[in-house]
N, C-alpha and C positions, 0 to 999 in steps of 0.2 A: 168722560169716559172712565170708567170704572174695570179697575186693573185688578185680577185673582192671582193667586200666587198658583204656578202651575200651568196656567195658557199659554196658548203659544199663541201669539200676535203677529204681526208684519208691521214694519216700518224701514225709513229710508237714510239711509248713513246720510246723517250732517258734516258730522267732523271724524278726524282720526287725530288720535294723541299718542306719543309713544305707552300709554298704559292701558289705553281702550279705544273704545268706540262711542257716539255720541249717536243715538236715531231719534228718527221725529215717529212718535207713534199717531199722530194726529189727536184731532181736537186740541192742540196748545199741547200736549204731554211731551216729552222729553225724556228720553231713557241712557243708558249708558250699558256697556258689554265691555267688562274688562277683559284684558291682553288674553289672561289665561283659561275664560270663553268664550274664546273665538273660536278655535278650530281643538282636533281631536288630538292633536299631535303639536309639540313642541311649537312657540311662535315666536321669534326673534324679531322680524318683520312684519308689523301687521299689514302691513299695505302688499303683502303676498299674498290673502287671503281676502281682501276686501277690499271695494275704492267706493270713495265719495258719490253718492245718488244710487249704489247700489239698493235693491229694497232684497231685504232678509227677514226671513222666519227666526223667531226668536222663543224664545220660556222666558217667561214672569216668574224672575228669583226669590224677588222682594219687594215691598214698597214700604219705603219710609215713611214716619209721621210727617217728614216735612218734605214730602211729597218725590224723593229721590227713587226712581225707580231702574231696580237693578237685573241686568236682561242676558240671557246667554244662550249661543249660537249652538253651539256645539251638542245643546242640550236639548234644543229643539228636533237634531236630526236622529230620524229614527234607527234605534240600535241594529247594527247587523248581527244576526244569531254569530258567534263567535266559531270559526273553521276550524274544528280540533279533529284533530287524527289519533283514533284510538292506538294509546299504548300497549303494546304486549307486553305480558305478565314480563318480572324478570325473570331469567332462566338460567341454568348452568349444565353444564352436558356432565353424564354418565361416562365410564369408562365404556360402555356398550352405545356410545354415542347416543342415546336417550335423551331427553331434555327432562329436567325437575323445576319447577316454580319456585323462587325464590324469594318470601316475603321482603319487603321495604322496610329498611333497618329500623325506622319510628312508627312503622304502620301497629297502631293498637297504642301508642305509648302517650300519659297527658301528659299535656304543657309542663308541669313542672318536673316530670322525670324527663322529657327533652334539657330542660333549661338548667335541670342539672348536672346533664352528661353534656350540654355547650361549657356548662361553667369548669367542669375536671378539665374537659380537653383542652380549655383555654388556660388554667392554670398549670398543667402539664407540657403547653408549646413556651408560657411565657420561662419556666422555671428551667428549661431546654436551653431556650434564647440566653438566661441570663448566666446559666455553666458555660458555653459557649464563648461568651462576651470573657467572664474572667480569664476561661483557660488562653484566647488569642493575647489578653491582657501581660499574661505570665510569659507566655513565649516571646512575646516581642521584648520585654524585661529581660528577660533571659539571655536573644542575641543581640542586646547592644550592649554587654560586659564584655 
């Protein structure tokens, strides 16, 4: 049997380990689905999501030179178009109760004029933090004379 990287196959849990899963994809192949494709969401327990003789759809991750084929669940199942609710502009009212659109404070700005203005504001809260720290420093000095 001859595995492409990309397919989505079927086969039948053998084993469960606490870091994946073990399927038989027939003809003698052997595959495995680790912990973290299995399911779409967080897995602590994989045996909440799977048990032994189930048969599941799978994608062909990878296949090793030495013959290790690597398989995942989660990537098999077909994406759901994602449920987004259009946002309204931002807005801010007029003294005449009016609305005006109010661009997004980064909207139009690149990465390095953001990563610039992350970097002031972070040395502006730290250099805050650290007048802060001295002055309770001082006062506590202060009332135990």
């Amino acid at each position: 049997m001859q595995l492409q990287v990309g397919e989505i196959v079927e086969g039948k849990i053998t084993g469960i380990t606490n870091f994946g899963v073990f399927v038989d994809l027939g003809n003698g192949a052997t595959g495995m689905v680790h912990i973290s494709e299995v399911a779409r969401t967080y897995v602590s327990e994989i045996r909440e999501h799977v048990k032994e003789n189930d048969v599941v759809k799978m994608k062909v991750l990878s296949v090793g030179d030495d013959g290790k084929i690597s398989l995942s669940i989660k990537r098999a199942e077909e994406k759901k178009p994602a449920e987004r609710t259009p946002r309204a502009p931002r807005q801010t009212t007029k003294p005449d109760n009016s609305f005006v659109w109010m661009p997004k404070k980064n909207e139009g700005a690149s990465f390095e004029d953001m990563m610039s203005k992350f970097k002031q504001t972070s040395d502006e809260k730290m250099s805050d933090l650290k007048r802060k720290n001295a002055d309770s420093r001082r006062a506590k000095r202060g009332s135990a004379k």
